[in-house]
C-alpha positions as CSV (number, residue, x, y, z in Angstrom):
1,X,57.8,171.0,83.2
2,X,60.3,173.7,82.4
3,X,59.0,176.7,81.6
4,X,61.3,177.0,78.2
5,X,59.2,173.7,77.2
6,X,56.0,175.3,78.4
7,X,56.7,178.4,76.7
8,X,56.9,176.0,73.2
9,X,54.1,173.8,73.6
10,X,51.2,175.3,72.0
11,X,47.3,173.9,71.6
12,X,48.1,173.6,68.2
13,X,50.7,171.1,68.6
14,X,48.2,168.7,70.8
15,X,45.6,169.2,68.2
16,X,47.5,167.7,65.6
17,X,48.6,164.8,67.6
18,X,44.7,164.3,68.4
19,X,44.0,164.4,64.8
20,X,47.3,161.7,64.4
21,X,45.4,159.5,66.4
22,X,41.8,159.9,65.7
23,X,41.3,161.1,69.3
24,X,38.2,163.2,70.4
25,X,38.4,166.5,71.4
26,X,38.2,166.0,74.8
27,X,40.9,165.3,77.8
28,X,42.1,165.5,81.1
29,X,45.5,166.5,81.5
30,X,46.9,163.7,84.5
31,X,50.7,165.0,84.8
32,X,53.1,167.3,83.3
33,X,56.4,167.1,85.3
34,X,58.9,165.2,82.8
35,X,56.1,164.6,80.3
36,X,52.3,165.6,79.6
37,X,50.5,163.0,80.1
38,X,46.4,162.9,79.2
39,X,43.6,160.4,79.2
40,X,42.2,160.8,76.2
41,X,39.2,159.2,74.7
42,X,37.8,157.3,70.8
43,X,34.3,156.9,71.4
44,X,33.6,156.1,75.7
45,X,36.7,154.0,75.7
46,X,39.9,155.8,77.4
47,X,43.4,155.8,76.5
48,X,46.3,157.5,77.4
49,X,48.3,160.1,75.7
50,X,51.7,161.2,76.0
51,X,53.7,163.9,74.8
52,X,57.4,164.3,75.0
53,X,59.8,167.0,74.4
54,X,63.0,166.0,72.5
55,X,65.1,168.3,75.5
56,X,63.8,164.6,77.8
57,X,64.1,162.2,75.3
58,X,65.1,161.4,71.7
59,X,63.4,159.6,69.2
60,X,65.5,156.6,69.5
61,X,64.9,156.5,73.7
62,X,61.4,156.3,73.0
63,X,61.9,153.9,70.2
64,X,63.9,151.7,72.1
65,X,61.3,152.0,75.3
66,X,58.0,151.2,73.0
67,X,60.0,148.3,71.5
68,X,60.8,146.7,75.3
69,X,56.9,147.5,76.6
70,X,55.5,145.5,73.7
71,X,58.2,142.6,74.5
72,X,57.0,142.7,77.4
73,X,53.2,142.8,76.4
74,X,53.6,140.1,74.2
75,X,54.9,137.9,76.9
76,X,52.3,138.3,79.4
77,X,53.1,141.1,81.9
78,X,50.9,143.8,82.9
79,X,51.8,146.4,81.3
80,X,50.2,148.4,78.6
81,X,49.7,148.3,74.6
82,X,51.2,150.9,72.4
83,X,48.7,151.5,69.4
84,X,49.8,153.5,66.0
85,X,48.6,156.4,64.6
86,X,46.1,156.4,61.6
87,X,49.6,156.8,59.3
88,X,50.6,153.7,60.7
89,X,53.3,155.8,63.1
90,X,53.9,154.2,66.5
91,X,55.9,157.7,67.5
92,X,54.3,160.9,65.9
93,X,56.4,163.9,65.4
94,X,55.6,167.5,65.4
95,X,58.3,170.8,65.5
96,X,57.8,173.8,67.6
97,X,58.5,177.1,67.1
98,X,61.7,177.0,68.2
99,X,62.3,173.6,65.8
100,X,62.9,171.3,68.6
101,X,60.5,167.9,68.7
102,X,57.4,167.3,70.3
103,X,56.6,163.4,70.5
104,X,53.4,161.7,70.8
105,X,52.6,158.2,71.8
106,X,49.1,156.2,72.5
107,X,48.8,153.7,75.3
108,X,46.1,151.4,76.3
109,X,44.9,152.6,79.7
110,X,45.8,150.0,82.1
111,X,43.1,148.0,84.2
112,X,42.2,148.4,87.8
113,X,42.2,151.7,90.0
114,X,45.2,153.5,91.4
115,X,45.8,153.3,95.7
116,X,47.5,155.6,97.8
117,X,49.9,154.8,100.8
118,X,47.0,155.9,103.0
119,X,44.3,153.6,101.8
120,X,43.6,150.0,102.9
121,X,44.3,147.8,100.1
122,X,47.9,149.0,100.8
123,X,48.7,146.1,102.7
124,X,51.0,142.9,102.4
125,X,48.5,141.8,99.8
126,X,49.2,144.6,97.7
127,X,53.3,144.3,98.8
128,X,53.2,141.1,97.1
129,X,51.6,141.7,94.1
130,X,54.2,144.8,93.9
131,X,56.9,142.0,93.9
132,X,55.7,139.3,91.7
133,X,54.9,141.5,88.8
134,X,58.7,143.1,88.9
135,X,60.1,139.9,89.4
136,X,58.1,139.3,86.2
137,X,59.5,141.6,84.1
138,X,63.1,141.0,85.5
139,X,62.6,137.2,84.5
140,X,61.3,138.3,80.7
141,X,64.0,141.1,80.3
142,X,67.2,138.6,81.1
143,X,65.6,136.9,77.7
144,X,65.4,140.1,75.7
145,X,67.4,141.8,73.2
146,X,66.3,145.0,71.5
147,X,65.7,145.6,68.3
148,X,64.4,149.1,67.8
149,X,66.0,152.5,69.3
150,X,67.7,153.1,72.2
151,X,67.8,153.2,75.9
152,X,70.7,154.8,78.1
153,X,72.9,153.3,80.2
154,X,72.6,154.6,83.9
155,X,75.7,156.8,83.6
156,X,74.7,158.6,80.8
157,X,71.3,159.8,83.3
158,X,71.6,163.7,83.3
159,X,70.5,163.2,86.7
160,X,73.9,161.6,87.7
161,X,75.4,165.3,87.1
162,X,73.9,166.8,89.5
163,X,76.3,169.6,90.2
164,X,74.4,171.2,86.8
165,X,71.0,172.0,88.9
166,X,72.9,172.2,92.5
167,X,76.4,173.7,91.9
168,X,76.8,175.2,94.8
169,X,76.1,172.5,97.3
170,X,79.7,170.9,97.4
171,X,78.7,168.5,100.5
172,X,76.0,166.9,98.4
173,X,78.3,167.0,94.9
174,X,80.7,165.1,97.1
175,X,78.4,162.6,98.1
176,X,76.7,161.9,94.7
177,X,80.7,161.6,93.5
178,X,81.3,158.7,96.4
179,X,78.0,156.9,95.4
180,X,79.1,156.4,91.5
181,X,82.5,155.3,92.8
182,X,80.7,152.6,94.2
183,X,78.6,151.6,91.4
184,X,81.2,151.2,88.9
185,X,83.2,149.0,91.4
186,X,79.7,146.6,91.3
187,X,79.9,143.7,89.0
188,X,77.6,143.8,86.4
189,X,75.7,140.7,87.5
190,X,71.7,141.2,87.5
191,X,72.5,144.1,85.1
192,X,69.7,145.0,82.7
193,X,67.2,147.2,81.3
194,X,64.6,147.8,84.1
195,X,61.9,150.3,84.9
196,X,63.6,152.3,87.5
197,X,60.5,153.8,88.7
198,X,58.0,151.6,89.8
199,X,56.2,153.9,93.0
200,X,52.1,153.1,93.4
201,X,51.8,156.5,91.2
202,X,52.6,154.1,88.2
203,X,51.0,151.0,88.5
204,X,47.2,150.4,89.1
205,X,45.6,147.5,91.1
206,X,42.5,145.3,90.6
207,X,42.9,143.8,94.6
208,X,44.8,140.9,93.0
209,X,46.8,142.0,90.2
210,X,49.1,145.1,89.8
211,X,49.3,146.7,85.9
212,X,52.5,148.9,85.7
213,X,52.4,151.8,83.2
214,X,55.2,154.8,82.9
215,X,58.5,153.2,81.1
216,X,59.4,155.9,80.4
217,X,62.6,156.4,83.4
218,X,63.6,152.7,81.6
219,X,67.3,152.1,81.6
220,X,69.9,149.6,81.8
221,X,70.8,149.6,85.9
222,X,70.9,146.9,88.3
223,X,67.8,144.8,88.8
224,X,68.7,145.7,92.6
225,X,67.1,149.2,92.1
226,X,63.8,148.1,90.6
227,X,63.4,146.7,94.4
228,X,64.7,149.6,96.4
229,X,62.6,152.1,94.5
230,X,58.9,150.7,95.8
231,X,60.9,150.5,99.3
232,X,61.6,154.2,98.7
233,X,58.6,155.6,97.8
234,X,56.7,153.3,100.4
235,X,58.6,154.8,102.9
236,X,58.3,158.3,101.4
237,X,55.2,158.3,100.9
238,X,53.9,157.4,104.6
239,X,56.7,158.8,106.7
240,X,57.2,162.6,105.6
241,X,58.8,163.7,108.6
242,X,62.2,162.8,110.0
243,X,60.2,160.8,113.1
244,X,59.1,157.5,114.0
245,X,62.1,155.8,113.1
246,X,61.6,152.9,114.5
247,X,58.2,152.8,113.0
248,X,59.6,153.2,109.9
249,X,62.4,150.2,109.9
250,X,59.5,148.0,111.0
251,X,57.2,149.0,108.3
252,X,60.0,148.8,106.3
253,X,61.1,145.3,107.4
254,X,57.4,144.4,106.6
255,X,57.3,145.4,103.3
256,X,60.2,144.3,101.9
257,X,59.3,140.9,103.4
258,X,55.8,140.6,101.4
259,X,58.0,142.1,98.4
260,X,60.4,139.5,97.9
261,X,57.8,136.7,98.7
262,X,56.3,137.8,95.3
263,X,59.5,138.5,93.4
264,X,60.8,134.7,94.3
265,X,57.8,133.6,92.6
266,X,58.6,134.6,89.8
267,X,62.3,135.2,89.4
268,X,65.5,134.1,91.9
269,X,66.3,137.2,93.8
270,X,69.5,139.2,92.6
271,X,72.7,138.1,95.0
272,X,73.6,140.2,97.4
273,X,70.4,142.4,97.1
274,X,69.8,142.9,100.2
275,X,73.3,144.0,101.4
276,X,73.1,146.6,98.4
277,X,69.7,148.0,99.2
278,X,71.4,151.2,101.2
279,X,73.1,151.9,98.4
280,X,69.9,152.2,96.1
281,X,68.2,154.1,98.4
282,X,70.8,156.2,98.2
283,X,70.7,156.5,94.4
284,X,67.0,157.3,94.4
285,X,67.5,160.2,97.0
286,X,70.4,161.4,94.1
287,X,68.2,161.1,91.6
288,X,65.0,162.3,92.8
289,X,66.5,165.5,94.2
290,X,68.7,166.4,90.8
291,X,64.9,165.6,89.3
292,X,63.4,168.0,91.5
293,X,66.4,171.2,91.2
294,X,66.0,170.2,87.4
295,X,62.4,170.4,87.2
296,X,60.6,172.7,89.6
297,X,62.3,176.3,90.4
298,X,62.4,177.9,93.6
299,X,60.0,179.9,93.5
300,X,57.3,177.3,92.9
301,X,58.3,175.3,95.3
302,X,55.5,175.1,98.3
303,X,56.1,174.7,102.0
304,X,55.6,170.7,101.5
305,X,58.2,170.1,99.0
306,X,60.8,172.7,100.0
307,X,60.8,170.5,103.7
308,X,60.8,166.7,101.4
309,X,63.7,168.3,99.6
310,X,65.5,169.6,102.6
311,X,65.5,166.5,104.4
312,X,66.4,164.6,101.3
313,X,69.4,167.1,101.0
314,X,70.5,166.4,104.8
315,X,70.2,163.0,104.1
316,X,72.3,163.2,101.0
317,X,74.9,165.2,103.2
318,X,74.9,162.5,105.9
319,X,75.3,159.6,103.6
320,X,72.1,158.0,105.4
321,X,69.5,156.1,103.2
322,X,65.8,157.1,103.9
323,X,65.7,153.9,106.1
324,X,68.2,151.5,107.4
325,X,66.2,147.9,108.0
């Protein structure tokens, strides 16, 4: 989180919203980089918290978000319940110090357990699973129409300008600049409000079923990317060095095979898809490093992330996707 926000957000702000909800005074914070996020607990049963800053999103994004996850609810995919606050509020509002907003929203927590890239249920199994339930939403959304807030369009993503958090590297500026040329020249065909960040961090798994939480990247994008994002992070996740190439496009290859086996059973397959995958991956290397410049300064970078974000800066440079299949 930046610290401007951190410098705002003050116990007495998360009290309140625990006293909103009729929460007990205990937590566990789970993440804090675009939002804080907490299981929180009435009685032994958990839930989830989380609080927004209105510098990330407005009341009408989050609005408009709550209002497509209970669509979505209501029509049978696996995703979570938003629950009101004893004033009958779905969004609660407080003001800092500095009169900017503070939001707070109560999920269900979502069943099964979370797995990691390194642990053995992530198999083709799993890759399946992955694709069916996207394919899911993708076949509810191209039947929905909002009715409450707001959500942006793609090109109104701060993350798109990202000569505001790199402005000095012009090769990289250049590059983003040539990859938006060639998203406005796409038709908009398999155009529609999607997730845009479905990674194993935000979905849980019961061995048969995955449960996808965290709407809150949701825009209106090409269906396209809400399949090259779990390619992404797959790859991302078990491949951190610039080696094993051709280990990679195997796994790769694997993966996306299993993914789209699911997806088709639920919804047909965008056209073109897989022809426009490079350029998706490219997008999410865009995105992730403006996210990371925006989000996490220099000086707390460790070792680990300051190599991720050099290679994803070379690869930006290079105009290479994170893996070619």
């Amino acid at each position: 989180m930046e610290m401007a926000v951190d410098h705002v957000y003050q116990k007495e702000i998360l009290n309140r919203f625990f006293e909103a909800f009729g929460l007990e005074q205990k937590y566990k914070l789970l993440g804090d980089f675009e939002n804080y996020v907490y299981e929180v607990y009435k009685g032994n049963k958990p839930f989830i918290l989380r609080v927004t800053h209105s510098s990330h999103r407005s009341m009408e994004e989050i609005l408009g978000e709550i209002d497509w996850v209970n669509y979505l609810s209501h029509h049978g995919a696996n995703v979570p319940t938003v629950f009101p606050s004893q004033y009958n509020q779905i969004i609660e509002e407080q003001t800092a110090t500095d009169q900017t907003s503070f939001f707070a929203c109560l999920f269900s927590k979502v069943e099964g357990i979370g797995v990691r890239s390194t642990d053995d249920q992530f198999n083709d199994t799993l890759f399946q699973s992955w694709g069916r339930e996207i394919g899911k939403i993708h076949r509810l959304t191209d039947q929905y129409e909002s009715k409450h807030g707001y959500r942006k369009h793609w090109f109104e993503d701060d993350l798109f300008a990202l000569e505001k958090y790199v402005p000095t590297e012009l090769k990289v500026i250049q590059r983003k600049n040539e990859i938006i040329k060639q998203l406005n020249e796409l038709p908009e065909t398999n155009y529609g409000l999607i997730h845009n960040d479905v990674h194993n961090g935000n979905f849980f798994y019961d061995n048969h079923t995955i449960y996808i939480f965290d709407f809150d990247d949701a825009c209106y994008f090409w269906y396209v990317s809400d399949i090259a994002i779990p390619l992404y992070y797959a790859c991302y996740s078990l491949f951190r060095n610039e080696e094993g190439l051709d280990e990679k496009r195997v796994f790769a290859n694997r993966f996306i095979d299993n993914f789209m086996i699911g997806y088709q059973k639920e919804f047909m397959p965008p056209e073109r898809w897989k022809e426009q995958l490079t350029l998706f991956l490219k997008v999410r290397d865009i995105t992730l490093y403006a996210a990371l410049n925006k989000k996490i300064a220099p000086e707390d970078r460790n070792q680990g992330l300051q190599e991720s974000m050099e290679q994803i800066r070379r690869r930006i440079e290079q105009g290479e996707p994170i893996v070619v299949l």
